[in-house]
Structures are given as structure tokens and as C-alpha cells.
C-alpha positions in Angstrom: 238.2 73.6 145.3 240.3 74.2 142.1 241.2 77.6 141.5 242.5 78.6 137.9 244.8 82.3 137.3 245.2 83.7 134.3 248.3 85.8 134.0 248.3 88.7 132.2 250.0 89.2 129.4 254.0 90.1 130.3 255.3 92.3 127.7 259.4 92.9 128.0 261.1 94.8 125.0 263.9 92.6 124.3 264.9 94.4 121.4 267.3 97.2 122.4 270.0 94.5 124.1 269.5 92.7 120.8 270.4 95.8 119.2 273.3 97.0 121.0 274.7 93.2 120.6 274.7 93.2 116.6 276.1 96.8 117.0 279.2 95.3 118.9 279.0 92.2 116.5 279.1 94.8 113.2 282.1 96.7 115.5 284.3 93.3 116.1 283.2 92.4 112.0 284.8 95.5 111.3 287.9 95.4 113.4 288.5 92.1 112.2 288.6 92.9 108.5 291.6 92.9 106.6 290.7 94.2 103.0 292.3 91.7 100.2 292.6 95.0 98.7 294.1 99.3 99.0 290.4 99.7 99.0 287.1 98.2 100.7 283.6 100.1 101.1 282.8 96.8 103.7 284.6 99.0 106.7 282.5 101.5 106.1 279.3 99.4 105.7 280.0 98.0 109.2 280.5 100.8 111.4 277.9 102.4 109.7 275.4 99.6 110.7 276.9 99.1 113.7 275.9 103.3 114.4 272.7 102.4 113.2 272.0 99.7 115.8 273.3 101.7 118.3 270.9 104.0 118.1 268.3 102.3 117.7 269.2 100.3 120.4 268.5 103.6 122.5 265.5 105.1 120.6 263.8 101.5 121.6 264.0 102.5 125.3 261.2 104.6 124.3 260.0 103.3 120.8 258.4 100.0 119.4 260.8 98.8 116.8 258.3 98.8 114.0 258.3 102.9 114.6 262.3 103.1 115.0 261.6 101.6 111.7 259.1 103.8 110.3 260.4 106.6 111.6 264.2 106.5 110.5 264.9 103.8 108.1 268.8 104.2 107.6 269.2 107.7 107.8 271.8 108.2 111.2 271.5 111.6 111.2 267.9 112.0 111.9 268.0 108.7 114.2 271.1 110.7 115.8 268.9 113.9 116.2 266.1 112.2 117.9 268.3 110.9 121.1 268.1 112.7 124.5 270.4 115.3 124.5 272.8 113.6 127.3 273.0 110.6 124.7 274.2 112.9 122.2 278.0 112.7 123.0 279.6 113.9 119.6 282.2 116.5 118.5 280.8 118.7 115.6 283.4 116.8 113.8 282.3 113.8 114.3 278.5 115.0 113.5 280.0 116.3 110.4 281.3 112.7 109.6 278.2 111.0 110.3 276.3 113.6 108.1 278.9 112.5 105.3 278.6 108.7 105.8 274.7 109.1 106.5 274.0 110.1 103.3 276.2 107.6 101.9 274.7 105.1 103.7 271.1 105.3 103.3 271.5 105.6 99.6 273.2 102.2 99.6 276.9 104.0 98.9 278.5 101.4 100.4 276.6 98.5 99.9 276.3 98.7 95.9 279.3 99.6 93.4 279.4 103.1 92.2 282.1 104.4 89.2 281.4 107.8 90.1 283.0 107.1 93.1 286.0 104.8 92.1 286.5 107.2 89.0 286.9 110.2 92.0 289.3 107.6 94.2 285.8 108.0 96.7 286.9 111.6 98.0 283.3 111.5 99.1 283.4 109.3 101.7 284.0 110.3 105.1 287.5 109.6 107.1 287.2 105.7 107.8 289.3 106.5 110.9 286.7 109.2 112.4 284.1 107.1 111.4 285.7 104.1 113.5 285.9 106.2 116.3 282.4 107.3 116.2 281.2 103.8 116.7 283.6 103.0 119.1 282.3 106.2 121.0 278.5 105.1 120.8 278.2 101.8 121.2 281.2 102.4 124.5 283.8 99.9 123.9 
């Protein structure tokens, strides 16, 4: 007698580990860096995207990754805002910070060349040191 199963269909969310990896990969990219230059926006780029992941990595314990998304594109802040309160671990300073960069950062600020910004010596972005530590912070290492 031959008997045939069918497994059902296994369904693991692989996604937030991946996350949290490129977050520490962005991190170590941005530790790494030594700016040719006085002046780089790529440190800020980095940490910024390593936050990003981060968070995501979290809101995927509960989320499908197309609504993480959907749902919060590249705006830290409001990806921030949406974490369980005990994964919420930030000074107001630092929340301050990541407000500054956010906006920066979802607008392309650091990605794209702006003259506004090098005509101001970029008093807009946020302290690069702060903003280190705020990764460092989330992502645990």
C-alpha cells in the first residue's frame, strides 16, 4: 500500500534576521569610512539606513515586509513611533536627532547633492556623532 503526504505549506519570516544583518553591515560600512574629504554626507547615509533596517527588522516580528513598506517608506520617525514601547530605548535627545536626520533622510538629503546645504556648511544636519550612537544603541553592538 503506498501512502502519499502532502505537507502543508511552512511559512518562516526570514526577513527580520536579514534585516538586522544589513543594519550591522550599513553600521561596520560606516565605521569603516574614512572620508577622502573634511566633509562626507555617506556617514550619514549609512547609519541612517542602518536605523532604518533596524527597525524594520523589529516591526517584521509583527508585519509582512511589503506593509513595513507601505506603511513607512524611509521616514524613521514614524517607523520609530510604531515600536513597542520597551523597544523604544531613546533619550529625547536622541529622538530629537533622529527627527533631524529623518527628515533629511527620506527626502534624499543625503543621498543627492544639495547647495543649499553646502552654501550653509550643512548646519542642518544632525550631530554625526549622536547619530552614530543612535545606531550603535538600536541595532546593540
Amino acid at each position: 500500500m503506498n501512502i502519499i503526504i502532502e505537507p502543508g505549506t511552512l511559512h518562516v519570516n526570514i526577513s527580520l534576521e536579514a534585516f538586522h544583518r544589513w543594519a550591522t553591515h550599513y553600521l561596520k560600512c560606516r565605521k569603516d569610512f574614512q572620508s577622502p574629504h573634511k566633509f562626507s554626507p555617506v556617514p550619514y547615509f549609512l547609519l541612517c539606513r542602518a536605523i532604518e533596517l533596524e527597525i524594520k527588522a523589529r516591526l517584521l516580528k509583527n508585519l509582512t515586509q511589503k506593509e513595513v513598506k507601505y506603511d513607512y517608506w524611509h521616514d524613521l520617525v514614524k517607523a520609530y513611533n510604531a515600536l513597542e514601547p520597551i523597544e523604544k530605548n531613546l533619550t529625547k535627545d536622541e529622538e530629537h536627532t533622529l527627527r533631524v536626520a529623518s527628515g533629511i533622510y527620506k527626502d534624499k538629503g543625503f543621498e543627492y547633492f544639495n547647495p543649499r546645504d553646502a552654501l550653509t556648511g550643512y548646519h542642518r544636519f544632525p550631530e554625526l556623532a549622536l547619530l552614530d550612537s543612535i545606531a550603535s544603541k538600536l541595532i546593540g553592538v
